[in-house]
C-alpha positions in Angstrom: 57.8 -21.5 51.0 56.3 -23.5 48.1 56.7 -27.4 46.6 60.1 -28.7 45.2 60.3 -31.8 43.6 63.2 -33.9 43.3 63.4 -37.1 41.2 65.9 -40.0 41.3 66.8 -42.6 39.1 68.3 -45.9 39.8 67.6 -47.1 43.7 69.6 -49.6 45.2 69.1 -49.6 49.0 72.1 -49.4 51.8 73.3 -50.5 55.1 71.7 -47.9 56.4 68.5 -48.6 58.6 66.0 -46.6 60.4 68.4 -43.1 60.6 66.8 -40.7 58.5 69.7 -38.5 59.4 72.4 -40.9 58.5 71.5 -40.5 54.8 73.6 -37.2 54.1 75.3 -38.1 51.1 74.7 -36.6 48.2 74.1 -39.9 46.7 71.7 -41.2 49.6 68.3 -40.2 50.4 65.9 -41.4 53.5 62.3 -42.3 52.4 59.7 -42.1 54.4 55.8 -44.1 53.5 53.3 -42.1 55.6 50.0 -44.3 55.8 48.0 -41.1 54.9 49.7 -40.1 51.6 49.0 -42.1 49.0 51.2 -45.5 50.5 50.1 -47.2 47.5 51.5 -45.0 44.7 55.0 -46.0 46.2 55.3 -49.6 45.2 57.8 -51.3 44.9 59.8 -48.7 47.1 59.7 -49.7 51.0 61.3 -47.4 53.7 64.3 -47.2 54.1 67.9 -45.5 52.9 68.8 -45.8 49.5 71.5 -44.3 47.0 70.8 -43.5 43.7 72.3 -43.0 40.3 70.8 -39.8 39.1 69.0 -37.0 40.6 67.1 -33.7 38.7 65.5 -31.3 40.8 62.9 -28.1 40.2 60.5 -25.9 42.0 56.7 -26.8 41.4 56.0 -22.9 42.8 54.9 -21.7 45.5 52.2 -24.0 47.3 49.3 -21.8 45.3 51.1 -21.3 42.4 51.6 -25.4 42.5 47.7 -25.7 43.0 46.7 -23.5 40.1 49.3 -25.4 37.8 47.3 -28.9 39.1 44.2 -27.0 38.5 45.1 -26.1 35.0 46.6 -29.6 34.4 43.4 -31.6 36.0 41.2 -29.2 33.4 43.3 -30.0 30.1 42.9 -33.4 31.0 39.4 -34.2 32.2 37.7 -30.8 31.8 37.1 -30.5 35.4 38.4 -29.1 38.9 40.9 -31.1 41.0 38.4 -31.2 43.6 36.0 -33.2 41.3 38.8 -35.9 40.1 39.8 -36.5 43.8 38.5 -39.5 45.6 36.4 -40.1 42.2 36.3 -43.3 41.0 35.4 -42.6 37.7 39.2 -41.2 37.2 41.2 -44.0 38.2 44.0 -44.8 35.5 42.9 -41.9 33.7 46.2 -39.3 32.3 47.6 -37.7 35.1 45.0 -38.9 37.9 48.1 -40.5 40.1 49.2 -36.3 40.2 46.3 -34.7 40.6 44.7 -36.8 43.6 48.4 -36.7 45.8 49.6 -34.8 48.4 50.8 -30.9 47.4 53.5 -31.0 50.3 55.3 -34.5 50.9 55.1 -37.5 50.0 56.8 -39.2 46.9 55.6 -41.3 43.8 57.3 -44.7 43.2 58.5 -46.0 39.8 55.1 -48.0 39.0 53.4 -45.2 39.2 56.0 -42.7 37.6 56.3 -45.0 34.8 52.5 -44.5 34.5 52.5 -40.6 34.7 56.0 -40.4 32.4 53.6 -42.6 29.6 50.9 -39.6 30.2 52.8 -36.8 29.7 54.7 -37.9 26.4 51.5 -39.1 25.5 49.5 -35.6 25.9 52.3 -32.9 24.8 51.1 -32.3 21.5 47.5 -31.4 22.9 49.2 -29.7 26.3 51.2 -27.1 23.9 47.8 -26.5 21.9 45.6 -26.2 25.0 48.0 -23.6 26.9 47.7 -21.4 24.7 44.8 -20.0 26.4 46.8 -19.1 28.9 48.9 -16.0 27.1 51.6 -14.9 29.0 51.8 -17.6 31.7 51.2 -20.3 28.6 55.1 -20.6 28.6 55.2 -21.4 32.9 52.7 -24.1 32.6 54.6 -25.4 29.5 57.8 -25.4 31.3 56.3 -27.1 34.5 54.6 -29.9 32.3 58.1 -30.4 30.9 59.5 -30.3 34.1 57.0 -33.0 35.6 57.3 -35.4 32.6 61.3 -34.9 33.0 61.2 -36.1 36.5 58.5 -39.0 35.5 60.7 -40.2 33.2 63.5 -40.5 35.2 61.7 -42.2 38.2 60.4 -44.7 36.3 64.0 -46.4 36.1 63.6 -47.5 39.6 63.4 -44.1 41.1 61.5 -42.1 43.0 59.4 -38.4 42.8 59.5 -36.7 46.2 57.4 -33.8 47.2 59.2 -31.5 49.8 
């Protein structure tokens, strides 16, 4: 078991309503807001069935191996543990605060806020290629997932969504 993350671009919602089972499409996806993950870091998107115009998909790891890719990511960008960025006011609007403080299971990220995160990681490449370095042999892995994150930004943030499942 672990985290995949799938984004979508281009939203337009359907006929169907309130049957998270009727969207089976491979061009239709159910969204769900849970009131304890992060509702606001959805917006515009409301609940509801919607198809889409583009989709990319990737495994963020295992649910540890996602954790210590956050860890390293929160640390390259604030010098500091996850656990000190979350529910810290001082990091609001900083790069890549809308990641680190969100759920690591479920949940998704709407375009306002993937528009946001996509503007971060273009913005901090230069410096996140320099900084893994540290990292030796697993420098290339946390490359690939920072590629993979600002991949799937980017593409939610034309009216799409990040989920976390």
């Amino acid at each position: 078991m672990g985290l995949d993350i799938t984004a979508n671009r281009g939203l337009i919602p359907c006929a169907l309503h309130g049957n998270a089972d009727a969207a089976w499409n491979a061009r239709h996806i159910y969204l769900t807001i849970h009131p304890e993950l992060f509702p606001e870091r959805t917006t515009p998107v409301s609940e509801g069935c919607y198809q889409y115009a583009e989709e990319f998909d990737f495994r963020a790891g295992s649910y540890s191996g996602y954790n210590r890719w956050r860890d390293q990511l929160s640390r390259f960008a604030h010098g500091v543990s996850p656990e000190t960025v979350w529910g810290n006011a001082d990091y609001v609007g900083k790069p890549f605060y809308e990641l680190i403080e969100f759920s690591d299971c479920e949940g998704f990220i709407g375009p306002v806020v993937a528009t946001k995160l996509s503007r971060d990681f273009q913005e901090h490449t230069s410096e996140a290629i320099k900084w893994s370095r540290q990292y030796g042999a697993e420098a290339d892995y946390w490359l690939q997932k920072y590629h993979d994150w600002m991949k799937a930004f980017r593409l939610a943030s034309d009216n799409g969504v990040v989920r976390f499942h």
